[in-house]
VORO-75369 format. One record per residue (C-alpha): residue number from 0; residue in three letters; x, y, z. Coordinates in Angstrom, 3 decimals, padded with zeros to 6 digits. Example, Ala and Ser with C-alpha at 12.3 -4.5 7.8 and 13.67 -1.06 7.14 Angstrom:
2
@num->0&residu->Ala&c1->012.300&c2->-004.500&c3->007.800
@num->1&residu->Ser&c1->013.670&c2->-001.060&c3->007.140
END
This chain:
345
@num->0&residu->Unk&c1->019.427&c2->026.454&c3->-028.890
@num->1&residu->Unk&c1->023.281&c2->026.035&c3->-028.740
@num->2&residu->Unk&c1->024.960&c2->022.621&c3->-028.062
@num->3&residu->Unk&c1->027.998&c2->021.559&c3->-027.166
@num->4&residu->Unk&c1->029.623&c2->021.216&c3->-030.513
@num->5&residu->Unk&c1->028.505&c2->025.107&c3->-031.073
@num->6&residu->Unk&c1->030.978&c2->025.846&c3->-028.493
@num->7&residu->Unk&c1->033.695&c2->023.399&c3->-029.381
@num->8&residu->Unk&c1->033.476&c2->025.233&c3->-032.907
@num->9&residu->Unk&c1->033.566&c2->029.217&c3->-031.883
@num->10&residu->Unk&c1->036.085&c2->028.249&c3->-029.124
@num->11&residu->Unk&c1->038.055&c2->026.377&c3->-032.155
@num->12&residu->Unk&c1->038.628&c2->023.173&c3->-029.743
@num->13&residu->Unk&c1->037.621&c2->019.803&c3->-029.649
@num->14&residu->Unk&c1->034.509&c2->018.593&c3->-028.591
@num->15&residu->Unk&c1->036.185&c2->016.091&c3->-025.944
@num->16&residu->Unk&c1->038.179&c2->019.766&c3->-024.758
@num->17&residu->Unk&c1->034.798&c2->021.481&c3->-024.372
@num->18&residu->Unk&c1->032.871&c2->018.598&c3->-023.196
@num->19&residu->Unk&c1->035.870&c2->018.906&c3->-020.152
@num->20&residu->Unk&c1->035.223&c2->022.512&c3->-019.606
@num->21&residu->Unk&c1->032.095&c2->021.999&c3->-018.620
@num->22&residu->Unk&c1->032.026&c2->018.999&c3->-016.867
@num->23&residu->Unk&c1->034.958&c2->021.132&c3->-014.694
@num->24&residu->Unk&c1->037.702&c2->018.690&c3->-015.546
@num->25&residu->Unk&c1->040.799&c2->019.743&c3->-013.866
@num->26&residu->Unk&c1->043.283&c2->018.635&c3->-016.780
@num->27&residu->Unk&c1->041.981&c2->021.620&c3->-018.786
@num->28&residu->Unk&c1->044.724&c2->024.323&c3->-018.978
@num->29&residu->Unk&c1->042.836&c2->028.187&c3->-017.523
@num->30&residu->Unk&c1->043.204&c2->029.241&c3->-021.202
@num->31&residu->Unk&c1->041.092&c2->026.852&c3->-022.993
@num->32&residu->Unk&c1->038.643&c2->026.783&c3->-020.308
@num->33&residu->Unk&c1->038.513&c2->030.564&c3->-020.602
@num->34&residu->Unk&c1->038.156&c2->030.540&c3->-024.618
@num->35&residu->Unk&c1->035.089&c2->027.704&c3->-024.132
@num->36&residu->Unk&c1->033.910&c2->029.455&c3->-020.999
@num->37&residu->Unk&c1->033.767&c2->032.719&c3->-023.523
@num->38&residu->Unk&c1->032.102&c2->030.921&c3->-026.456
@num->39&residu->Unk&c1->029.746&c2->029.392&c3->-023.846
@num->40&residu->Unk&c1->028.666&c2->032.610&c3->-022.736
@num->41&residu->Unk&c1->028.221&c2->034.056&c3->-026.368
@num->42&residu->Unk&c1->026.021&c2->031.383&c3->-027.248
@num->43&residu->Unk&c1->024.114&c2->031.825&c3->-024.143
@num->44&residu->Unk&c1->024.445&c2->027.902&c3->-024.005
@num->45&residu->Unk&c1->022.645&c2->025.999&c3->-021.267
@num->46&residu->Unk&c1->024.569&c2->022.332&c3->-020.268
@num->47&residu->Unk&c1->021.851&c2->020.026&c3->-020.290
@num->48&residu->Unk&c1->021.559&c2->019.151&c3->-016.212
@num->49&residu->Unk&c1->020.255&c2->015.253&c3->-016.899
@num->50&residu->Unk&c1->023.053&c2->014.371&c3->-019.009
@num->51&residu->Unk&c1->025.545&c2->015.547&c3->-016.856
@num->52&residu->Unk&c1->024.158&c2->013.667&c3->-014.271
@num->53&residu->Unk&c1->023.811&c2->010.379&c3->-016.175
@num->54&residu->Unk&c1->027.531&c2->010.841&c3->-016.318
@num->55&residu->Unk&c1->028.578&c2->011.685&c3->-013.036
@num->56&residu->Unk&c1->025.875&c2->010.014&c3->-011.501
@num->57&residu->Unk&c1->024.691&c2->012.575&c3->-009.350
@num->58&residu->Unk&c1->021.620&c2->014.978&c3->-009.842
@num->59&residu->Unk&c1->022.094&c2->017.175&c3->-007.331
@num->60&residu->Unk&c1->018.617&c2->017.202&c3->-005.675
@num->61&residu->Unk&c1->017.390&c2->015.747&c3->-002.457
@num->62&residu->Unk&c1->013.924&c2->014.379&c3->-001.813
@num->63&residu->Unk&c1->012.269&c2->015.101&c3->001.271
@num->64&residu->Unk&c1->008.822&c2->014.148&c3->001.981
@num->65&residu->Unk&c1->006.744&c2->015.423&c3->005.206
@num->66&residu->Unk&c1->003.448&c2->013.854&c3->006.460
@num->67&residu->Unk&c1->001.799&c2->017.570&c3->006.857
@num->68&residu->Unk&c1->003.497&c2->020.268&c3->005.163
@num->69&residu->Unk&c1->000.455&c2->022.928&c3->007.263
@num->70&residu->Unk&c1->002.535&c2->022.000&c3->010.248
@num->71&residu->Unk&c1->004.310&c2->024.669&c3->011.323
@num->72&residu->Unk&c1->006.946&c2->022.694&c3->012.090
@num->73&residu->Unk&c1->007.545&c2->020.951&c3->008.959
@num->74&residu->Unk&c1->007.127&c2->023.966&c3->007.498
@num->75&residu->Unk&c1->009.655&c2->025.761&c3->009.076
@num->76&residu->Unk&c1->012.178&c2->022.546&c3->008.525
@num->77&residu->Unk&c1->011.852&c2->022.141&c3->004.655
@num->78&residu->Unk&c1->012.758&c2->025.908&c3->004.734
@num->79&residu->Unk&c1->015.996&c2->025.204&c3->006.738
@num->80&residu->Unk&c1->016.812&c2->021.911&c3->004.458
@num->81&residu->Unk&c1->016.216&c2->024.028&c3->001.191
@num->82&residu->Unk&c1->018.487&c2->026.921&c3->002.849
@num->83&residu->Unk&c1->021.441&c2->024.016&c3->003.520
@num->84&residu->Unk&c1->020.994&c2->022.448&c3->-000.136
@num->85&residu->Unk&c1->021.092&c2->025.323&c3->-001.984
@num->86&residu->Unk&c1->024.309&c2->026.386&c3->-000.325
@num->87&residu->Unk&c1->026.204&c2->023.381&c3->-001.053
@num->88&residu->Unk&c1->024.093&c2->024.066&c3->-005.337
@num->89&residu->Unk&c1->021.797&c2->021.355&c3->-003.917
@num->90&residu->Unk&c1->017.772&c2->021.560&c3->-005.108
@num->91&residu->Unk&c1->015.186&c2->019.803&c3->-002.696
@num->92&residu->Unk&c1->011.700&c2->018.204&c3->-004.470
@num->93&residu->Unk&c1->009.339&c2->018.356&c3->-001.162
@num->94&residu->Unk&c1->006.267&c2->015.967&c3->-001.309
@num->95&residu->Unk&c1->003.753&c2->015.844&c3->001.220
@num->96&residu->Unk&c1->002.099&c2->012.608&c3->002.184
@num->97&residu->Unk&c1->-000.511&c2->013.500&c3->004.097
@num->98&residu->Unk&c1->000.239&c2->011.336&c3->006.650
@num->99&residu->Unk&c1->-000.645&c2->008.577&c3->004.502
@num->100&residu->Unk&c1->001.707&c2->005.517&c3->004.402
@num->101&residu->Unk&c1->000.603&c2->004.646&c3->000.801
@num->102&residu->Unk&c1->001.078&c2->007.773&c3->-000.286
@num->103&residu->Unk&c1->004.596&c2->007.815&c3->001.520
@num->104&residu->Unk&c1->005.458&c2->004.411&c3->-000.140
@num->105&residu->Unk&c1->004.436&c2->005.864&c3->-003.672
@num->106&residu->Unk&c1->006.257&c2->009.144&c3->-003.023
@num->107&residu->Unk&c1->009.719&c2->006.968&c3->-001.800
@num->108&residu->Unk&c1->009.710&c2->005.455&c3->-005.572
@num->109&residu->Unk&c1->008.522&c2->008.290&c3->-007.871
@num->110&residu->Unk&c1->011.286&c2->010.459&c3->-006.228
@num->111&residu->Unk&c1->014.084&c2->007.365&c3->-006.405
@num->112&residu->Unk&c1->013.045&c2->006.863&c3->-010.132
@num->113&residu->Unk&c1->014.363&c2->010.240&c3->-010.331
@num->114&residu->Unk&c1->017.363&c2->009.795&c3->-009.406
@num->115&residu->Unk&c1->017.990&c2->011.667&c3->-006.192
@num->116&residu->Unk&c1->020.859&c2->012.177&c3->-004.425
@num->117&residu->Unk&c1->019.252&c2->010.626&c3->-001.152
@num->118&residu->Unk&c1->015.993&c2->011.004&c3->001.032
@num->119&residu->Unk&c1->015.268&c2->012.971&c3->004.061
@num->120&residu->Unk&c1->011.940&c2->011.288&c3->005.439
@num->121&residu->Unk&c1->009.395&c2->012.407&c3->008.192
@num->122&residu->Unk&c1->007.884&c2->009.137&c3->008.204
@num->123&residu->Unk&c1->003.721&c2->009.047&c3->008.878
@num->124&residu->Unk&c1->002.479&c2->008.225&c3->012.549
@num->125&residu->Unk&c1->001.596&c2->005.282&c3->011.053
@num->126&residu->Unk&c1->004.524&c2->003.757&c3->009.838
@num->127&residu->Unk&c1->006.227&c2->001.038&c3->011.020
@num->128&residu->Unk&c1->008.747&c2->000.317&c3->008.388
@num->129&residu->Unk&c1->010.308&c2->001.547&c3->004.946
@num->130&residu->Unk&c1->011.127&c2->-000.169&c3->001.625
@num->131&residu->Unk&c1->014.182&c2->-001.679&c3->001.871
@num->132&residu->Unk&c1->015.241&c2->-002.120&c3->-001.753
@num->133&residu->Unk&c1->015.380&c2->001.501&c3->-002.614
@num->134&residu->Unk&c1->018.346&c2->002.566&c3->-003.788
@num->135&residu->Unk&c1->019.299&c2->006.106&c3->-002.657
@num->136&residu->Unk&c1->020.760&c2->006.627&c3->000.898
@num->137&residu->Unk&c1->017.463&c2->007.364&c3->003.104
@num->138&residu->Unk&c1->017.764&c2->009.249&c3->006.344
@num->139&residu->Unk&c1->015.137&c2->009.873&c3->008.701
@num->140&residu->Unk&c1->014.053&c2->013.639&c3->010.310
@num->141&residu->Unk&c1->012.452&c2->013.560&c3->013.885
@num->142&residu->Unk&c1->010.858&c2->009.907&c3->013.514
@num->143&residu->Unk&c1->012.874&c2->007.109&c3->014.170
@num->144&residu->Unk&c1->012.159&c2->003.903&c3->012.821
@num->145&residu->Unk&c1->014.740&c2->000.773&c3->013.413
@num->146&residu->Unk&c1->017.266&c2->000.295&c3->010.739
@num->147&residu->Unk&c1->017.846&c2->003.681&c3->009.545
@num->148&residu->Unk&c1->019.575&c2->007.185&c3->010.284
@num->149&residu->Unk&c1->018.115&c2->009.676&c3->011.673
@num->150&residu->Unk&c1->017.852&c2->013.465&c3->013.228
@num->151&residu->Unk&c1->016.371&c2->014.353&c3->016.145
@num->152&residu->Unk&c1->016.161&c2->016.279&c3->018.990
@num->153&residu->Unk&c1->016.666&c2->015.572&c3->022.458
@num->154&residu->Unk&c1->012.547&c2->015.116&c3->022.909
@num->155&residu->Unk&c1->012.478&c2->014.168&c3->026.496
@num->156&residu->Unk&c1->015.027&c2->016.026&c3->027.647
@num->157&residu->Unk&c1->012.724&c2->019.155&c3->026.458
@num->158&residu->Unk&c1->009.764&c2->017.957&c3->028.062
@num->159&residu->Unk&c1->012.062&c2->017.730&c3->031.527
@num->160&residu->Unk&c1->013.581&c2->021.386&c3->031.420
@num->161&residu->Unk&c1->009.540&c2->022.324&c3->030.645
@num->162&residu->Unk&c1->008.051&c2->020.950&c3->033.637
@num->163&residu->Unk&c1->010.941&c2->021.453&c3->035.972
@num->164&residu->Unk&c1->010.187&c2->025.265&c3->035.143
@num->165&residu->Unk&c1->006.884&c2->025.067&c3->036.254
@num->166&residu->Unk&c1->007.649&c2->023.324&c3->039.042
@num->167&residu->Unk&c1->010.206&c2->025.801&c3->039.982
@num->168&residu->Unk&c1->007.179&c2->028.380&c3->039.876
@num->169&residu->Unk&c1->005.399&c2->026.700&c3->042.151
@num->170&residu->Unk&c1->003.443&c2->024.448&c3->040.588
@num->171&residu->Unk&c1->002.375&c2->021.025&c3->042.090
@num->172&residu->Unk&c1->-000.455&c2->019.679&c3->039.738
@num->173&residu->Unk&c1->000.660&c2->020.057&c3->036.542
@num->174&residu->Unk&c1->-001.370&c2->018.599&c3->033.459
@num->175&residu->Unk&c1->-000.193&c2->017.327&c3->030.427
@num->176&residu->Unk&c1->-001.597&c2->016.990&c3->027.223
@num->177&residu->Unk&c1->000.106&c2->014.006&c3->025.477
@num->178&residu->Unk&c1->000.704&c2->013.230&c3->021.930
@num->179&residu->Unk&c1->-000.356&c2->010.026&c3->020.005
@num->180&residu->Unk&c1->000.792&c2->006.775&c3->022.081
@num->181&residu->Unk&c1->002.602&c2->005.455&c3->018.638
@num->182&residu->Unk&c1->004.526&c2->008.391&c3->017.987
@num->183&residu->Unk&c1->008.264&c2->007.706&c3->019.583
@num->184&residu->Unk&c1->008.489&c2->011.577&c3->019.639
@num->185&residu->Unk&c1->005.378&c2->012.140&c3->022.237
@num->186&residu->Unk&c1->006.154&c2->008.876&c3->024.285
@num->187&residu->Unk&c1->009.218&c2->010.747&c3->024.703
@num->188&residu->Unk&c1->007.726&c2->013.750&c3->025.722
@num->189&residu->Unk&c1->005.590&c2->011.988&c3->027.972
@num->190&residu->Unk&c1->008.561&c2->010.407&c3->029.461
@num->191&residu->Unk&c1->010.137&c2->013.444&c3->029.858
@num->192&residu->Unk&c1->006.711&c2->014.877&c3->031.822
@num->193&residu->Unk&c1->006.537&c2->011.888&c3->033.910
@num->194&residu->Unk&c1->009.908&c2->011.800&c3->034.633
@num->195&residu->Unk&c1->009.489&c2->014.979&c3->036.723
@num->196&residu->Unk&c1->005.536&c2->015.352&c3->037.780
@num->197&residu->Unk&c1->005.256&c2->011.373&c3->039.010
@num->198&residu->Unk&c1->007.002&c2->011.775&c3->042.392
@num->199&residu->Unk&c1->005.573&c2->014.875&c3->042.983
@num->200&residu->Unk&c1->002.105&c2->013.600&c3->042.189
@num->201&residu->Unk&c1->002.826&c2->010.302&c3->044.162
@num->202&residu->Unk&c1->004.021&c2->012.535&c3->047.284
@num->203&residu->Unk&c1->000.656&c2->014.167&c3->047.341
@num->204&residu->Unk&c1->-001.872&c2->011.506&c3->046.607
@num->205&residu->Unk&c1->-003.043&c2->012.847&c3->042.815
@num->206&residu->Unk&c1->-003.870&c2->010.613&c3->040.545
@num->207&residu->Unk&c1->-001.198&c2->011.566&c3->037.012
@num->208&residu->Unk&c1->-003.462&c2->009.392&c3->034.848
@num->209&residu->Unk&c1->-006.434&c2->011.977&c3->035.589
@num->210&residu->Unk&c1->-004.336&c2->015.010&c3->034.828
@num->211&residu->Unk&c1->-002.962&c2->013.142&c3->031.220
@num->212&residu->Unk&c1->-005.132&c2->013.762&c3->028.212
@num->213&residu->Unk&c1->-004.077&c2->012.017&c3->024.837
@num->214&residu->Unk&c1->-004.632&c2->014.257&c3->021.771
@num->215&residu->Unk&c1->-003.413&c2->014.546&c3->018.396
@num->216&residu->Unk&c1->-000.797&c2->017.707&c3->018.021
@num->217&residu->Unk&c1->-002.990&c2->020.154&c3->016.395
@num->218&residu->Unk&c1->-004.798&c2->022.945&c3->017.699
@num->219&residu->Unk&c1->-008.165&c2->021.684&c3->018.268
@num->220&residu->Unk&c1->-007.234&c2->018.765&c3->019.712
@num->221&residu->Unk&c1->-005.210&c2->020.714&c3->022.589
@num->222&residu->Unk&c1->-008.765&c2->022.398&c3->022.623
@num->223&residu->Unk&c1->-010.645&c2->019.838&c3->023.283
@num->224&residu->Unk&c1->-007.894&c2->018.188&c3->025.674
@num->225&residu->Unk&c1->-007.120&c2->021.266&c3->027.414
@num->226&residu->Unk&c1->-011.202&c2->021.565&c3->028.072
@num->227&residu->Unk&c1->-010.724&c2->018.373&c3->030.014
@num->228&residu->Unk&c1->-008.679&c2->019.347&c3->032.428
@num->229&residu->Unk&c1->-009.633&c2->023.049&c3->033.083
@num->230&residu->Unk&c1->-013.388&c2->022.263&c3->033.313
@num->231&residu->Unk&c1->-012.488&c2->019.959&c3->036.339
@num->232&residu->Unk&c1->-012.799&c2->020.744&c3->040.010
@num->233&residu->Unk&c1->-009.523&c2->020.055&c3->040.908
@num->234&residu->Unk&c1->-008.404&c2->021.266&c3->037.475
@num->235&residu->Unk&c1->-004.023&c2->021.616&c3->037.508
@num->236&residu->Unk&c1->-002.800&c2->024.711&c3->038.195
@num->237&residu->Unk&c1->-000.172&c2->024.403&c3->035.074
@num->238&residu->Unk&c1->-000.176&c2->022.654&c3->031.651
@num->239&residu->Unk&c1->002.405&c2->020.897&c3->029.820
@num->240&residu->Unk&c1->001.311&c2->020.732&c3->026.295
@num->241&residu->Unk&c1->003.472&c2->018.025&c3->024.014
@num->242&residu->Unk&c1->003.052&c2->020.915&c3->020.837
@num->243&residu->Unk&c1->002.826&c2->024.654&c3->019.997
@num->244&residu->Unk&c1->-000.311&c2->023.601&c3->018.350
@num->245&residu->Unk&c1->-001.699&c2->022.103&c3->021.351
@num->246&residu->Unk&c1->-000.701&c2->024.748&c3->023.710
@num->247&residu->Unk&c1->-002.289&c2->027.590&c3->021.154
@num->248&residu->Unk&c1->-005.692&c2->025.480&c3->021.739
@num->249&residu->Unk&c1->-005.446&c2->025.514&c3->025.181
@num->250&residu->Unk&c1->-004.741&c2->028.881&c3->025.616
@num->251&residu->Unk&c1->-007.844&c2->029.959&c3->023.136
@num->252&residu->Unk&c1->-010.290&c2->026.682&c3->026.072
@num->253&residu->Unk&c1->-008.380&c2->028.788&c3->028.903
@num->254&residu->Unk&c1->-009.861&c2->032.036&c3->027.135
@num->255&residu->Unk&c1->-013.335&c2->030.844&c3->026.639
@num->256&residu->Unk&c1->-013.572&c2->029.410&c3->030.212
@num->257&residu->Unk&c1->-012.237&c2->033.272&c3->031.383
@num->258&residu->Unk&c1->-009.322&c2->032.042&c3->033.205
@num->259&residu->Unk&c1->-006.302&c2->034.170&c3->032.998
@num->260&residu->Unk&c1->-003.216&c2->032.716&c3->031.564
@num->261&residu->Unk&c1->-000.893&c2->032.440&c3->033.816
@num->262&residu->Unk&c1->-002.935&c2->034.032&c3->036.485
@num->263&residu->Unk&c1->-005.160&c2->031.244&c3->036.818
@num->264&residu->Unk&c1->-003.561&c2->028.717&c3->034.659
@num->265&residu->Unk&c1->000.253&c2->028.526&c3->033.107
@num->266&residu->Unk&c1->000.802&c2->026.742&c3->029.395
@num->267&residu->Unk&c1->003.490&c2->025.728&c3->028.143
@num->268&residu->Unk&c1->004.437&c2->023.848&c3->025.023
@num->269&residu->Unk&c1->007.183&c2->022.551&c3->022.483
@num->270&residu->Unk&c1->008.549&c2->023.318&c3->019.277
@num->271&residu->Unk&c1->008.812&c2->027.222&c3->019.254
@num->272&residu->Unk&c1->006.954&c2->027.611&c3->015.872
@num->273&residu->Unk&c1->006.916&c2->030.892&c3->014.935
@num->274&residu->Unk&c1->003.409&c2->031.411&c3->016.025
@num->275&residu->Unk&c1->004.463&c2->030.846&c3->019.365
@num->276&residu->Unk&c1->005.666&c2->034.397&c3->019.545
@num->277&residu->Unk&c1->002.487&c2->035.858&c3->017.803
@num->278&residu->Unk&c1->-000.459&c2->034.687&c3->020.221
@num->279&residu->Unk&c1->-001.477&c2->036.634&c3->023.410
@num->280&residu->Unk&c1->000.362&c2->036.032&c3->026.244
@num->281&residu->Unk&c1->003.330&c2->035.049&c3->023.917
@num->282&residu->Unk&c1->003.593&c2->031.005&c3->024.741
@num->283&residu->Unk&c1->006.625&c2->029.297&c3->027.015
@num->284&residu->Unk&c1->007.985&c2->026.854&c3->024.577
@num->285&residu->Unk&c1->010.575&c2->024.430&c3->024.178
@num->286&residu->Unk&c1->012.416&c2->025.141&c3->020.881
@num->287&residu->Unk&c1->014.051&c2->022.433&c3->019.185
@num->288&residu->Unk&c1->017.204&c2->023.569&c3->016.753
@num->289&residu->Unk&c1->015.625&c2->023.121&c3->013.524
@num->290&residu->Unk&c1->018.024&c2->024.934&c3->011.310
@num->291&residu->Unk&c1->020.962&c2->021.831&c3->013.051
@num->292&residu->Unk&c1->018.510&c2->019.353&c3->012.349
@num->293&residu->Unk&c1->018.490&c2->020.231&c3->008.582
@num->294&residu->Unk&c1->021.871&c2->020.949&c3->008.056
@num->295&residu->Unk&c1->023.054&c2->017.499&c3->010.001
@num->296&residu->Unk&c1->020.451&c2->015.759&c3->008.030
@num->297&residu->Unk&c1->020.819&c2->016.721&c3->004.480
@num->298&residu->Unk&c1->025.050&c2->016.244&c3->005.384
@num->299&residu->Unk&c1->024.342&c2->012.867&c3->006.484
@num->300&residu->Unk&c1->022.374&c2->011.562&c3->003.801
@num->301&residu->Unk&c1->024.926&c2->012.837&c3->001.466
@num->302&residu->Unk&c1->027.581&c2->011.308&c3->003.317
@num->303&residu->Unk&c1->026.165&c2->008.198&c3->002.939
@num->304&residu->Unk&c1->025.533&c2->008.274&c3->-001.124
@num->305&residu->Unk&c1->029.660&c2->008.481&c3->-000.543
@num->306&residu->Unk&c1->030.027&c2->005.068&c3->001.141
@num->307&residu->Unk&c1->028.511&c2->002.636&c3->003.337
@num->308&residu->Unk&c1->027.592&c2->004.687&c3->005.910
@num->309&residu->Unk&c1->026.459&c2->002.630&c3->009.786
@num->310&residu->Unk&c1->023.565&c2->003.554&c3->010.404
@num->311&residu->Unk&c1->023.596&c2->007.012&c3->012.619
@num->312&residu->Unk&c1->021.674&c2->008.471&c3->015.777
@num->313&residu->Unk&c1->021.967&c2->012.123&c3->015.861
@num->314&residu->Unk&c1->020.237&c2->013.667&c3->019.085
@num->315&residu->Unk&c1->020.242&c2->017.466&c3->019.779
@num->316&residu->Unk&c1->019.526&c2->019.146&c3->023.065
@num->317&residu->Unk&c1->016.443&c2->021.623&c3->023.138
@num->318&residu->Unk&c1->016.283&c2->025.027&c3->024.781
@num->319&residu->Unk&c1->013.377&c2->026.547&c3->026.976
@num->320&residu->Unk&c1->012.486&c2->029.565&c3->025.615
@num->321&residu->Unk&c1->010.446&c2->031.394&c3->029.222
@num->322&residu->Unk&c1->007.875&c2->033.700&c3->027.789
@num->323&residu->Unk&c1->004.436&c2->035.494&c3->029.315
@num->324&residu->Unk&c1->002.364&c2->032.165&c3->029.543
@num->325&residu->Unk&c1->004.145&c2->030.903&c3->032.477
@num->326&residu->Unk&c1->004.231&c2->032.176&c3->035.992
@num->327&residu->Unk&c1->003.949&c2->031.868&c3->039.609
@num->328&residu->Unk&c1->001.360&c2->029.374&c3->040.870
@num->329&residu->Unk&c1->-001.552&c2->031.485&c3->042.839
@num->330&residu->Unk&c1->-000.871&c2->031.756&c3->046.936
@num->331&residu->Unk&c1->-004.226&c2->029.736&c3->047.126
@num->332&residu->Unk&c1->-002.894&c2->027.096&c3->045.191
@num->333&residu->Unk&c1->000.454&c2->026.856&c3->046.750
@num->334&residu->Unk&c1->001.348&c2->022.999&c3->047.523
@num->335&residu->Unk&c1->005.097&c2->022.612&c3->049.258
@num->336&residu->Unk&c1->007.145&c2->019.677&c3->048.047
@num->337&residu->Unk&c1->007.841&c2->016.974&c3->050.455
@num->338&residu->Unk&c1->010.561&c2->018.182&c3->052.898
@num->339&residu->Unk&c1->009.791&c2->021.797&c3->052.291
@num->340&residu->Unk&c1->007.742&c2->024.502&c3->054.486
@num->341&residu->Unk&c1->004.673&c2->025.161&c3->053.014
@num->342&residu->Unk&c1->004.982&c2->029.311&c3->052.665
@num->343&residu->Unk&c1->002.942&c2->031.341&c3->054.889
@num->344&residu->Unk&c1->-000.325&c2->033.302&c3->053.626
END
């Protein structure tokens, strides 16, 4: 394998001149570079990466660490981080913690011990804190915590624009199905749901708490939740579901208890994974901007490797994405809102 004095000696230069070269040192004049560039090439040598950034005190790489890399989700997002590091000749090392906080903790210091650049962090739902000594920048992705950056969407402002769309179809009683109480991300939500359902549910005597189910955001949990509310008398005519995941169950409990989505029942949920657009009716979703979320994350953390960044809030807005899960509420089921005609039979 070539080194660098190999070079130095076909280029007939220094080793300090081709040491230069390839560290891109602008005091080289274009003909020298060109003549190590050349001998470079004809050696077929390889700089070695650690040294150079030893030197320059950069490795160009980015940890980021997810609690549950089968999430859609944070699937789709370490895609869009890799896409906006390897544009700016940026390499990501992805752990996945399992949603363990130990393992998160152990994961934080193998990848600082390496020497990245900084650390873009889904922290686990049960995390409360983060070290404080490490000593790469760390900024956080969709899970605040107090102390440090982070980048997020605009969580209950999504869950509003959902429910005022089924409202706007008609619908009085709508459900929700909730995400873990100690996740800031589906209090949000939640916010966002009651924000919008609790006068109309205090107008008309139902009880909210009854229509709420709490449920983890996968898909059998929005199964199991979604169950709940269909199998009950006065079952809501429309569901709010706090994840794609969740949604995709309930649509499968609507299925198995033969009501007709959104004949019978309308679903709607948040995130806009990509199976959102796969499943039968093709789900009403709230899609947050994932590929802005990566690219303002991995600029901030970068950013503040450069200097002593304040700590930063970043909030997106969402879109609604209307699709074939959501629709009118049935005549039968028509309930006016106060002040309004109810419409005639």
């Amino acid at each position: 394998m070539a080194s660098i004095g190999d070079v130095a000696r076909l280029a007939g230069v220094s080793l300090g001149t081709a040491s230069r070269v390839m560290n891109d040192n602008p005091a080289v004049t274009p003909q020298l570079r060109e003549r190590v560039l050349a001998a470079a090439a004809r050696l077929n040598y390889q700089p070695n990466a650690l040294a150079r950034a030893l030197r320059s005190s950069r490795t160009h790489s980015i940890g980021l660490i997810l609690p549950d890399v089968t999430n859609p989700f944070f699937g789709e997002l370490a895609k869009q981080v890799e896409q906006v590091a390897a544009g700016i000749n940026y390499t990501v090392m992805l752990a996945n913690s399992n949603d363990d906080p130990e393992a998160e903790a152990n994961y934080i210091k193998a990848l600082s011990s390496r020497q990245v650049d900084g650390l873009l962090i889904v922290p686990c739902e049960e995390t409360k804190s983060l070290p404080r000594d490490v000593k790469v920048p760390i900024v956080l992705v969709d899970r605040p915590l107090r102390g440090f950056s982070v980048v997020q969407c605009d969580h209950r402002g999504g869950a509003i624009s959902a429910v005022q769309h089924l409202v706007s179809l008609g619908h009085r009683r709508i459900g929700c199905i909730a995400g873990p109480k100690h996740l800031s991300v589906a209090r949000e939500r939640y916010e966002g749901y009651r924000h919008v359902a609790a006068p109309i549910y205090a107008a008309h005597g139902f009880d909210l708490a009854a229509d709420t189910v709490i449920a983890r955001f996968d898909y059998d949990c929005g199964y199991e939740a979604a169950l709940k509310l269909l199998t009950r008398p006065d079952r809501p005519t429309a569901i709010f579901a706090s994840s794609d995941q969740q949604a995709i169950g309930a649509l499968r409990a609507a299925a198995d208890l033969d009501l007709k989505v959104p004949g019978d029942v309308s679903i709607v949920g948040f995130d806009a994974i990509t199976l959102a657009k796969l499943v039968t009716p093709r789900l009403t979703t709230v899609a947050q901007p994932i590929a802005a979320i990566a690219d303002i994350a991995v600029r901030t953390v970068l950013h503040a490797r450069e200097s002593d960044a304040k700590v930063e809030r970043h909030r997106l807005p969402t879109l609604l994405q209307p699709a074939n899960s959501s629709g009118p509420v049935g005549v039968e089921n028509v309930v006016a809102l106060p002040g309004r005609a109810r419409p005639q039979r």
